[in-house]
VODOLUM-561062 format. One line per field, with one value per residue (C-alpha): residue number from 1; x negated, y, z. Coordinates in steps of 0.1 Angstrom, whole numbers, padded with zeros to 4 digits. Example, Ala and Ser with C-alpha at 12.3 -4.5 7.8 and 13.67 -1.06 7.14 Angstrom:
BEGIN
nr: [1;2] .
east: [-0123;-0137] .
north: [-0045;-0011] .
up: [0078;0071] .
// end
This chain:
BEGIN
nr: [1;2;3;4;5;6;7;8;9;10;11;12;13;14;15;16;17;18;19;20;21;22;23;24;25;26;27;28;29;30;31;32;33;34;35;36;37;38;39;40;41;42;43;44;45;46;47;48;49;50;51;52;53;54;55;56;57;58;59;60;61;62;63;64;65;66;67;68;69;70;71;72;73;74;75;76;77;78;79;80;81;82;83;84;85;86;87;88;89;90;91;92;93;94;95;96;97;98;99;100;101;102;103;104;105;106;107;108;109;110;111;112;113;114;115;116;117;118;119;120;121;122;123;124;125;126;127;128;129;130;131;132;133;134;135;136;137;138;139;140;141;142;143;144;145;146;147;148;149;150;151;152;153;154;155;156;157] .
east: [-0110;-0130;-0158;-0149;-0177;-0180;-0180;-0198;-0176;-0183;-0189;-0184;-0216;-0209;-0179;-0197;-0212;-0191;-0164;-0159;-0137;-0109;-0083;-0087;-0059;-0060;-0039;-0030;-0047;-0025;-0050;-0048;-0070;-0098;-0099;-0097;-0127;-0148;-0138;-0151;-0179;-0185;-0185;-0166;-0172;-0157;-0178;-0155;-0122;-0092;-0057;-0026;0009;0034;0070;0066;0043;0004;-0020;-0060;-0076;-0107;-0121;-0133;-0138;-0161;-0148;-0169;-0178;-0159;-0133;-0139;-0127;-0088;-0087;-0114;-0130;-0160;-0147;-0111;-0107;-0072;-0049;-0038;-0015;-0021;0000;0007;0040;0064;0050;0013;0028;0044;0014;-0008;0021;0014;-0020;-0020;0003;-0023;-0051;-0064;-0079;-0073;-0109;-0119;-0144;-0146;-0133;-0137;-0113;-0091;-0086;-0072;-0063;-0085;-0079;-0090;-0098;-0086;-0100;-0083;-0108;-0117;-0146;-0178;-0191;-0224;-0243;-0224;-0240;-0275;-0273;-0266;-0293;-0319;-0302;-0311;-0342;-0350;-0336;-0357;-0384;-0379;-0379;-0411;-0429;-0414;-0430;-0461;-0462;-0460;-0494;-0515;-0521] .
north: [0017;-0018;-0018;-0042;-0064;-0088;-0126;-0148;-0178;-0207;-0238;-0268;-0283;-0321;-0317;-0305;-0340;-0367;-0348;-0338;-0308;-0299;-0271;-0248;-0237;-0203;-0217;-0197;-0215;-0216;-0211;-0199;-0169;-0185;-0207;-0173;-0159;-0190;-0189;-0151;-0160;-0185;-0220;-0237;-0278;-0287;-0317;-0348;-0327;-0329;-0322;-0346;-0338;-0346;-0338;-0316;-0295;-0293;-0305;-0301;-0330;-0335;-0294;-0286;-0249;-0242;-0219;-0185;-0190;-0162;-0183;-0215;-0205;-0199;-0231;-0250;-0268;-0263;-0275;-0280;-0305;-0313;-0312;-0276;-0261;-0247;-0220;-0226;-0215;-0244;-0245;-0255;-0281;-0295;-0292;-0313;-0338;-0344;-0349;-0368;-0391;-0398;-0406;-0372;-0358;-0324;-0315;-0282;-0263;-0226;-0209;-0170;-0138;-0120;-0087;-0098;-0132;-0162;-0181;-0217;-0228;-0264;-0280;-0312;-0336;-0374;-0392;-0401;-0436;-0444;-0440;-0406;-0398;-0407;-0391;-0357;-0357;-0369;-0339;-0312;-0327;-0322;-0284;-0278;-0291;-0272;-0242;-0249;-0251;-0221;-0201;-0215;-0209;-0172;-0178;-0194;-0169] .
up: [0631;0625;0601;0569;0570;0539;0548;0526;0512;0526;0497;0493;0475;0489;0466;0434;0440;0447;0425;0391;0401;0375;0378;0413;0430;0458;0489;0526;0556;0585;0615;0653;0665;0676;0644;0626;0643;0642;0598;0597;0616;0592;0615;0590;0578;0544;0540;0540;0543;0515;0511;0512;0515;0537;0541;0508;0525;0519;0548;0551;0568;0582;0581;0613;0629;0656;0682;0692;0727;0739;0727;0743;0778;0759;0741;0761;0732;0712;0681;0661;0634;0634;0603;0591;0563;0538;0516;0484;0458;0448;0413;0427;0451;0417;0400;0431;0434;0395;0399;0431;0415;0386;0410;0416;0450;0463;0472;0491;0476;0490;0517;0511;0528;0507;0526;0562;0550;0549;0515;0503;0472;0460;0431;0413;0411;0404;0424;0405;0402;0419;0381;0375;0404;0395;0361;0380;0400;0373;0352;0380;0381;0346;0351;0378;0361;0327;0348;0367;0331;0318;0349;0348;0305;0315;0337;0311;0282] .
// end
């Protein structure tokens, strides 16, 4: 019997930033067996990638999978980045036509196993202006330096 071995989600943290991420949807990947053993492995790229749909069917663009190299000699390349489908019920295809139709973009943000299948998890989302940008980082800034005097307040008295 295989061991279940727990495989860390992959995240998207580009997408936290040049996103503010709305309503997440839980979608099916289509992949190949190498692409699935390259996602468990975790050499996944989410950066850059998003959803679009064609033919009233979902599509992921842009993710790319890096094949194990015990792999490589079956498919004879290092690296996949070519458009796959995604799983989703009628009802959340409705829900991302809706949005897409108001301007939204169908962002990645984590890709995590559920049991035997590899899941993705789609956010709506609305791209941030060059100054929304700016006040995020200033505002992690400040957090991280609110935390730094808390710690050190502890070592003064």
């Amino acid at each position: 019997m295989k061991k279940d071995r727990e495989v860390k989600p992959i995240v998207n943290r580009r997408a936290r930033f040049d996103y503010e991420l709305g309503e997440t949807i839980s979608a099916g990947l289509v992949l190949s067996g190498p692409e699935v053993r390259g996602a468990r492995l975790g050499h996944v790229r989410l950066t850059g990638s998003f959803a679009n749909i064609k033919e009233g069917e979902l599509w992921l663009t842009n993710m790319s999978i890096t094949i194990p190299p015990t792999a490589q000699a079956v498919t004879g390349e290092k690296e996949l980045s070519h458009a796959r489908k995604l799983l989703v019920t009628k009802k959340q295809l409705r829900e991302i036509e809706a949005a897409k139709q108001q301007g939204a973009t169908i962002v990645p943000t984590r890709l995590f196993t559920n049991g035997k299948f590899i899941k993705l998890e789609l956010a709506i989302a609305k791209g941030k202006k060059t100054r929304d940008k700016r006040q995020t980082i200033q505002r992690r800034e400040q957090d991280i330096e609110t935390r730094r005097i808390i710690k050190n307040k502890g070592r003064d008295a």
